[in-house]
C-alpha positions as YAML, in Angstrom:
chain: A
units: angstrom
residues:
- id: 1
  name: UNK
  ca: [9.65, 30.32, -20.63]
- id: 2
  name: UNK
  ca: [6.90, 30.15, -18.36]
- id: 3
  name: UNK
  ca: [6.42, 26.54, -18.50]
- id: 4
  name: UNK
  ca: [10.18, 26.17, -18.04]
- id: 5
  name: UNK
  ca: [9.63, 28.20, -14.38]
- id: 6
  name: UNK
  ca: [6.25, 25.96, -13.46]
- id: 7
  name: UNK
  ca: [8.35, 22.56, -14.21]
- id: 8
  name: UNK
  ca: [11.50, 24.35, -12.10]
- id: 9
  name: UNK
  ca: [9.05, 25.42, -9.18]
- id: 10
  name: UNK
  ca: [7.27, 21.63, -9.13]
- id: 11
  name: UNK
  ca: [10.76, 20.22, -8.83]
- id: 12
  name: UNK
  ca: [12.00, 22.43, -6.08]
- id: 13
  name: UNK
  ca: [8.52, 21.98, -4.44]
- id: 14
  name: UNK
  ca: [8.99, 18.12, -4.80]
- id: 15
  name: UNK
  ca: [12.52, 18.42, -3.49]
- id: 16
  name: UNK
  ca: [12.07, 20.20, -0.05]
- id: 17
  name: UNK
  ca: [8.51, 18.21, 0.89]
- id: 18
  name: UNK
  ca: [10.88, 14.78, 0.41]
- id: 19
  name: UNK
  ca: [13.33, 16.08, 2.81]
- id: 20
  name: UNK
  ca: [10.76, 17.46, 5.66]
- id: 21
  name: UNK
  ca: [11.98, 16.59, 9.15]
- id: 22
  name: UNK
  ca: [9.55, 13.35, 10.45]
- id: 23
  name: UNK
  ca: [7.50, 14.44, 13.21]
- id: 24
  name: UNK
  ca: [8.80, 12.39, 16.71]
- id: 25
  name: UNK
  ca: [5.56, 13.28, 18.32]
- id: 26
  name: UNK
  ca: [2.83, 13.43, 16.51]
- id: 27
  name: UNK
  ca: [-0.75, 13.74, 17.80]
- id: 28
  name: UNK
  ca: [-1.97, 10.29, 16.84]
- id: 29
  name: UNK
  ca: [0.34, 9.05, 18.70]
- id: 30
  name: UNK
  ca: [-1.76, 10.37, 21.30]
- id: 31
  name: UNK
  ca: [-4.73, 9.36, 20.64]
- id: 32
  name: UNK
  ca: [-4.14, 5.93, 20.03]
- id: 33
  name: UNK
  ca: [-2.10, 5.46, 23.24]
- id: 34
  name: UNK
  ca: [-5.11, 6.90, 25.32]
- id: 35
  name: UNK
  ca: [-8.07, 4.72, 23.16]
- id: 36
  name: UNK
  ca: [-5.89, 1.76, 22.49]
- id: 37
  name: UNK
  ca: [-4.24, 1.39, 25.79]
- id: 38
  name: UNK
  ca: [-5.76, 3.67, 28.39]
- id: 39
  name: UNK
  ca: [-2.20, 5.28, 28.68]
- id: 40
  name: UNK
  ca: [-2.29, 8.99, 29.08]
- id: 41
  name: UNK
  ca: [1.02, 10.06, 31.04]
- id: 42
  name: UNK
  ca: [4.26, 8.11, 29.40]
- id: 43
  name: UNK
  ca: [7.29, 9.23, 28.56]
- id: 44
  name: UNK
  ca: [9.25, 8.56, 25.49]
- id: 45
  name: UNK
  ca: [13.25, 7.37, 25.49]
- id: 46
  name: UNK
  ca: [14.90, 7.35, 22.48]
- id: 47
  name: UNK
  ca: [16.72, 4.12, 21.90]
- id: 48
  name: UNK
  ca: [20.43, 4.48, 21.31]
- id: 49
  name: UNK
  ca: [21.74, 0.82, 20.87]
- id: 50
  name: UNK
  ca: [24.93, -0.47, 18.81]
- id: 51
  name: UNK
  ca: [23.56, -2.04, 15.47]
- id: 52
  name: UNK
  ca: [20.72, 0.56, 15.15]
- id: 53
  name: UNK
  ca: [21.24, 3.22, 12.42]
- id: 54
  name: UNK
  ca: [20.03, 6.79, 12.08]
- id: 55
  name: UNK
  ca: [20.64, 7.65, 9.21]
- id: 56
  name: UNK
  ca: [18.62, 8.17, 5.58]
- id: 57
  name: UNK
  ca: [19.12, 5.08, 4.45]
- id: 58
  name: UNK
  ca: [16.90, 4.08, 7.22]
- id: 59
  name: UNK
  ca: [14.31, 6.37, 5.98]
- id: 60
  name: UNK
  ca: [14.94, 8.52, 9.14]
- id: 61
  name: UNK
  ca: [13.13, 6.41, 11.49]
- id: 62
  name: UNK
  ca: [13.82, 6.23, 15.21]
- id: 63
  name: UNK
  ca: [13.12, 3.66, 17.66]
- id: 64
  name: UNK
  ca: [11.86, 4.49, 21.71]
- id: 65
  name: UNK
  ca: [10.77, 3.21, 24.55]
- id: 66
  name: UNK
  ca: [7.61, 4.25, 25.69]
- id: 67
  name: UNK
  ca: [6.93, 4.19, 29.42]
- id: 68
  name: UNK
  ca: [4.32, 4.80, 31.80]
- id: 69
  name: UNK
  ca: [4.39, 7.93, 34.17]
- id: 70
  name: UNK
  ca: [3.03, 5.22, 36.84]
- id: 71
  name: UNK
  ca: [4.11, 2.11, 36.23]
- id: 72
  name: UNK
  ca: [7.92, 1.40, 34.98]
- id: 73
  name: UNK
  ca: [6.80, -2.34, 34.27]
- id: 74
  name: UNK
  ca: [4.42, -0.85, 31.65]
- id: 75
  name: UNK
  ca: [6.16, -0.44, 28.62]
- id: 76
  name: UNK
  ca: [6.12, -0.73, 24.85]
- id: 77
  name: UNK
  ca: [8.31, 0.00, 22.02]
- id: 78
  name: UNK
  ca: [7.78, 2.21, 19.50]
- id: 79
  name: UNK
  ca: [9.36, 2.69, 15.85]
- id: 80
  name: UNK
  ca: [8.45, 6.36, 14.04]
- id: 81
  name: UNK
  ca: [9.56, 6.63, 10.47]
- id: 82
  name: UNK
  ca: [9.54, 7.30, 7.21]
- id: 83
  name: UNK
  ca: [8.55, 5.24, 3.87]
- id: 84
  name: UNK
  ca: [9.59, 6.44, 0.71]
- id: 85
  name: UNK
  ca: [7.33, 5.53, -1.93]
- id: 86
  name: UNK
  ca: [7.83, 5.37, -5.45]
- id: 87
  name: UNK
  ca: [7.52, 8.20, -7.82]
- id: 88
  name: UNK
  ca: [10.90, 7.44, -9.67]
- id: 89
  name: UNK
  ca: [11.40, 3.56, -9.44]
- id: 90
  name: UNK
  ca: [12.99, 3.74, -6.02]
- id: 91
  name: UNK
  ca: [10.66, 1.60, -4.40]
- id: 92
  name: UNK
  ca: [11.70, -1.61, -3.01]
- id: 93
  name: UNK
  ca: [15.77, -0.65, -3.24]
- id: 94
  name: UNK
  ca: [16.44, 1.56, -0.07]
- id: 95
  name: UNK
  ca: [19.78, 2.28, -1.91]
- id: 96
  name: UNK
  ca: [17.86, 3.71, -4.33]
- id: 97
  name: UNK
  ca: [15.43, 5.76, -2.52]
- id: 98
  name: UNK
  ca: [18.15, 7.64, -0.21]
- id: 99
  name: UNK
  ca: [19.74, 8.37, -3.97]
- id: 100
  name: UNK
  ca: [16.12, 10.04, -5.12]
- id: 101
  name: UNK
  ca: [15.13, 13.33, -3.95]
- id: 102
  name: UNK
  ca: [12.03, 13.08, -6.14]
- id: 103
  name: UNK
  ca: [10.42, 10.32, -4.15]
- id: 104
  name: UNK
  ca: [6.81, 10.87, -2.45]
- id: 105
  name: UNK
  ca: [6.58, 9.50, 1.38]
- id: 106
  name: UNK
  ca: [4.67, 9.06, 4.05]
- id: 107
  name: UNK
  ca: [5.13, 8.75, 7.98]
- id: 108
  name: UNK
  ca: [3.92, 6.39, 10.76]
- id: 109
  name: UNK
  ca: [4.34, 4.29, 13.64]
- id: 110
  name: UNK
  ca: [4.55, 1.06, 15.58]
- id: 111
  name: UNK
  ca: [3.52, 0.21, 18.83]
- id: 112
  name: UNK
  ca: [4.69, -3.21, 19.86]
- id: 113
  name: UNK
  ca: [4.23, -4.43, 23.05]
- id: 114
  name: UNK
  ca: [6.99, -5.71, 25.98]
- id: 115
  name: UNK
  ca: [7.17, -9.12, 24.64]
- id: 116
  name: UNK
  ca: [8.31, -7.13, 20.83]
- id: 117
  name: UNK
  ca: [4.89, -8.08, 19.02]
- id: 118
  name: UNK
  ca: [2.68, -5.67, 17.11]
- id: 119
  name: UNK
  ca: [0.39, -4.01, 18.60]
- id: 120
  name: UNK
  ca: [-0.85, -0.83, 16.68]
- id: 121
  name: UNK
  ca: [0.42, 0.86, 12.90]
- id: 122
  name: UNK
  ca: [-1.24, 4.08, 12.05]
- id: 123
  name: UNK
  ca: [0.39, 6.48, 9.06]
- id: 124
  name: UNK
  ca: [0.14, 10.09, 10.09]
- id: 125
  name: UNK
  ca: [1.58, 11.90, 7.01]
- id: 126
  name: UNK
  ca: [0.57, 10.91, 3.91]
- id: 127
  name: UNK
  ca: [2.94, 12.75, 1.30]
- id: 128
  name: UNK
  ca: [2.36, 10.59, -2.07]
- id: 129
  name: UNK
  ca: [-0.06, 11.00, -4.54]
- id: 130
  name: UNK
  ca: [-1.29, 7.61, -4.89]
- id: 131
  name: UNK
  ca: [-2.04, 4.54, -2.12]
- id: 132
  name: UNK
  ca: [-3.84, 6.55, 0.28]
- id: 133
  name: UNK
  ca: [-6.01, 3.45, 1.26]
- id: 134
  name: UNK
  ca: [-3.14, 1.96, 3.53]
- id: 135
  name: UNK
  ca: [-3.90, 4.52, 5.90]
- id: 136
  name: UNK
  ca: [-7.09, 3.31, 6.83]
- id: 137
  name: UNK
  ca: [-6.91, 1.93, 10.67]
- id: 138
  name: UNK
  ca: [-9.07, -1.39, 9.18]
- id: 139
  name: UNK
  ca: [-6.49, -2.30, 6.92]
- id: 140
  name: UNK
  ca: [-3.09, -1.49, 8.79]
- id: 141
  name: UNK
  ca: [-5.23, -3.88, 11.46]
- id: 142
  name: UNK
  ca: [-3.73, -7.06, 9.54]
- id: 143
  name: UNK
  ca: [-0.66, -6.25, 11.55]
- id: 144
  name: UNK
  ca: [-1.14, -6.27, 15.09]
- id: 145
  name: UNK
  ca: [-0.07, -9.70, 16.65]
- id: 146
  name: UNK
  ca: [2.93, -10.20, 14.07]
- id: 147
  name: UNK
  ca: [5.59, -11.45, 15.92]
- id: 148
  name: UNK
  ca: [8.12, -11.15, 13.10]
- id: 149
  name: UNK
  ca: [8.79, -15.03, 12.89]
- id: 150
  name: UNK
  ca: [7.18, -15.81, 9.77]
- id: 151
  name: UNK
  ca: [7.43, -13.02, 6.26]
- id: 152
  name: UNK
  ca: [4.52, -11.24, 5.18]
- id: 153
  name: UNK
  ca: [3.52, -10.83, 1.48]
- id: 154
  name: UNK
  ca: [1.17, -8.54, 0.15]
- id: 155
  name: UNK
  ca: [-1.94, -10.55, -2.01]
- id: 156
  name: UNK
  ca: [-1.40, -13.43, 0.52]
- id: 157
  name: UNK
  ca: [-0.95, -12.58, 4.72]
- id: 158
  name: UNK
  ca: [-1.94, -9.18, 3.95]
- id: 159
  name: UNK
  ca: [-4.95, -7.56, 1.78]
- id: 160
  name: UNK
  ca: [-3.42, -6.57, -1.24]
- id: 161
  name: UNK
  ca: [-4.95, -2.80, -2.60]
- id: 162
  name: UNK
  ca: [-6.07, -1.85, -5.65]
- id: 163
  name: UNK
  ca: [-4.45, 1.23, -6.25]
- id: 164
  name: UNK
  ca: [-1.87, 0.92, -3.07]
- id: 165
  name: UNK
  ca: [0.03, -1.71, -4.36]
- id: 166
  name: UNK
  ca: [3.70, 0.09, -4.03]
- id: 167
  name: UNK
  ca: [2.66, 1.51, -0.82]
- id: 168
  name: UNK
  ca: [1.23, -1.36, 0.60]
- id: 169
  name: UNK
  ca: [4.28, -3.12, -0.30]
- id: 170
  name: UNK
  ca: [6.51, -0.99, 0.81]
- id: 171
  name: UNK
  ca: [5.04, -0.45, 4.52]
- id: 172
  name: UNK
  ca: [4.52, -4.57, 4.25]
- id: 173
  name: UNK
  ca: [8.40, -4.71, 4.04]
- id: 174
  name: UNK
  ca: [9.71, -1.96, 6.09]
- id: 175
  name: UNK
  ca: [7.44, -3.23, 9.24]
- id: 176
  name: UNK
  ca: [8.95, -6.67, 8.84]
- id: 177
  name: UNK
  ca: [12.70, -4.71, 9.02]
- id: 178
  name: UNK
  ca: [11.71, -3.02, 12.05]
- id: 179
  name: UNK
  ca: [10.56, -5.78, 14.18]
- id: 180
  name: UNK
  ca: [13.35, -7.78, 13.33]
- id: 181
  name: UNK
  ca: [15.55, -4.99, 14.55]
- id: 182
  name: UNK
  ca: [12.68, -4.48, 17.70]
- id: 183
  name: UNK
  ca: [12.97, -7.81, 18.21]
- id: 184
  name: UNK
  ca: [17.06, -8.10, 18.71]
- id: 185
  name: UNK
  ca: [16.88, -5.05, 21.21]
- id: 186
  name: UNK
  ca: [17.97, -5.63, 24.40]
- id: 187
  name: UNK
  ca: [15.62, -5.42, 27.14]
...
């Protein structure tokens, strides 16, 4: 009986981390735009355009424009999501994944600059158990100055992981989905 209880509690646990709010405005965000950019007053405007979806099945993820306070010709866009990683095969199939309330995830952003082209990926919130290494600033590096044109794959354009493999896949495929969707934005 008390095994029954510990396996209940695990899967309730497991169930309300998966479906955590993502965090719009989280402090890394921050920091990056002051290091990265020298920006420390900007303001952020959500992106409401025809043919972009909030829903689950896009993991939850909104897209902004981020401004400066000083200068309105300064501007970048900005994606903030949600990855769902792979505890119970969903990985790869974002039918699947909205489907599984067991899945591990992990949050982050992109910074890409006026002319739509990467300019920064950090992850924030890393929920899953395994992968952790794609967080590291070095490695999420191999990004910035992808322009979307040509497709990334993980073991050839991008450092494959030991250990990462399904997350560093699965970030590998959802930034390529979100500059192509950046990239048809009207300026």
């Amino acid at each position: 009986m008390r095994l029954f209880i510990i396996i209940v509690f695990i899967i309730i646990s497991g169930e309300l981390n998966a479906s955590e709010p993502v965090e719009f405005n989280p402090k890394l965000l921050s920091k990056v735009l002051k290091r990265q950019f020298n920006l420390t007053d900007y303001n952020l405007y959500e992106i409401f355009q025809s043919g972009i979806t909030h829903s689950t099945s896009d993991n939850q993820g909104k897209y902004f424009k981020l401004q400066s306070t000083y200068d309105s010709t300064d501007f970048f866009y900005l994606y903030i999501g949600r990855i769902l990683s792979c505890r119970t095969g969903s990985c790869g199939n974002p039918a699947l994944s909205t489907l599984n309330t067991e899945s591990e995830y992990f949050d982050y952003f992109i910074i890409f600059n006026s002319k739509k082209t990467v300019e920064a990926v950090r992850v924030y919130n890393y929920q899953a158990t395994h992968g952790q290494e794609v967080t590291a600033p070095g490695w999420l590096k191999q990004f910035v100055g992808y322009e979307g044109i040509e497709s990334l794959v993980v073991g050839r354009e991008i450092d494959a992981i030991s250990g990462a493999t399904i997350s560093a896949d699965a970030i590998t495929m959802d930034l390529q989905r979100r500059i192509r969707i950046v990239r048809a934005l009207q300026p």
